[in-house]
C-alpha positions as CSV (number, residue, x, y, z in Angstrom):
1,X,25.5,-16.6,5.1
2,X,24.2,-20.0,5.8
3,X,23.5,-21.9,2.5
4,X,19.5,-23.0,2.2
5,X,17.9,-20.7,3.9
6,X,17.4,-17.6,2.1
7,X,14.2,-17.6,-0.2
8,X,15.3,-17.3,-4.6
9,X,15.6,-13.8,-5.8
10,X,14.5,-13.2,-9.1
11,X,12.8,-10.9,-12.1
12,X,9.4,-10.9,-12.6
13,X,7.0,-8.8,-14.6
14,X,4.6,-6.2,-12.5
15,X,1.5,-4.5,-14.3
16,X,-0.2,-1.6,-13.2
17,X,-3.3,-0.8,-12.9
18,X,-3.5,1.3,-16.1
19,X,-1.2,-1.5,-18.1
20,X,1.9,0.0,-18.0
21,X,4.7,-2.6,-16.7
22,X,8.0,-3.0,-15.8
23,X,10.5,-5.9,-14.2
24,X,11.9,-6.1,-10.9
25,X,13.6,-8.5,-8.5
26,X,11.6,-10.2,-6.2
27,X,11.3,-13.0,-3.3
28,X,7.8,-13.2,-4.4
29,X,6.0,-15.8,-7.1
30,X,8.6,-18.3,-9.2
31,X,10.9,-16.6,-11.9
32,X,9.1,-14.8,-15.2
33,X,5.5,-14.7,-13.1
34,X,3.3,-11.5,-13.8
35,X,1.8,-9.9,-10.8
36,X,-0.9,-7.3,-11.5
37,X,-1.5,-5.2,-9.1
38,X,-5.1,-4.1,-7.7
39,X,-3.7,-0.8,-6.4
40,X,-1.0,0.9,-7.1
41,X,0.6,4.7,-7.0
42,X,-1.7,5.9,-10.2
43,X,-4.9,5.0,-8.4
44,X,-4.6,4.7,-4.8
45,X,-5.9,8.1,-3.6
46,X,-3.1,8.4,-1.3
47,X,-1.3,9.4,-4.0
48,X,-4.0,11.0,-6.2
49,X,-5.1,13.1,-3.5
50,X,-8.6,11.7,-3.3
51,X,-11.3,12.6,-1.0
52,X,-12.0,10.1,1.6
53,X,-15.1,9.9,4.3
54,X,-14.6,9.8,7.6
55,X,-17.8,8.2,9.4
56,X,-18.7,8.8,13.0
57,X,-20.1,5.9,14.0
58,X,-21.5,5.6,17.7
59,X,-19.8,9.6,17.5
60,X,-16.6,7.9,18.2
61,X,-14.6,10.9,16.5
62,X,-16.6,13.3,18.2
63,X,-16.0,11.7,21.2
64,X,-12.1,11.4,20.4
65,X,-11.7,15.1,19.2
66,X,-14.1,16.3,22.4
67,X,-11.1,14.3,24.4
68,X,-7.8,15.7,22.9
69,X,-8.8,18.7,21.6
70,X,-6.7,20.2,24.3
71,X,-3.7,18.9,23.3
72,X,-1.7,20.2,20.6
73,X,1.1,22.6,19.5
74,X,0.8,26.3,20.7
């Protein structure tokens, strides 16, 4: 590897959006930073398996489904 060129790798502190933390290794901040995260796997309702809205604006879906609702898996 070429010396200089690779960015540090080191711990720092992550909290969670309900307080819970934990240390990883990182490229990211300068050595013992906290990052505290907006978002994470507790609250993001990917992973909750929240309910989102879809709005048609301009009835761009309808439009969209109207146009590929042929294709699909028989």
């Amino acid at each position: 590897m070429k010396p200089e060129i690779h960015p540090q790798y080191h711990t720092v502190k992550v909290v969670m959006t309900d307080g819970s933390e934990f240390e990883t290794r990182t490229t990211w901040g300068q050595s013992g930073d906290t990052l505290r995260l907006d978002i994470d796997p507790k609250s993001h309702p990917a992973w909750t398996g929240g309910s989102q809205q879809l709005l048609d604006r301009g009835g761009r879906v309808s439009r969209f489904q109207k146009k590929f609702s042929g294709l699909g898996l028989k």
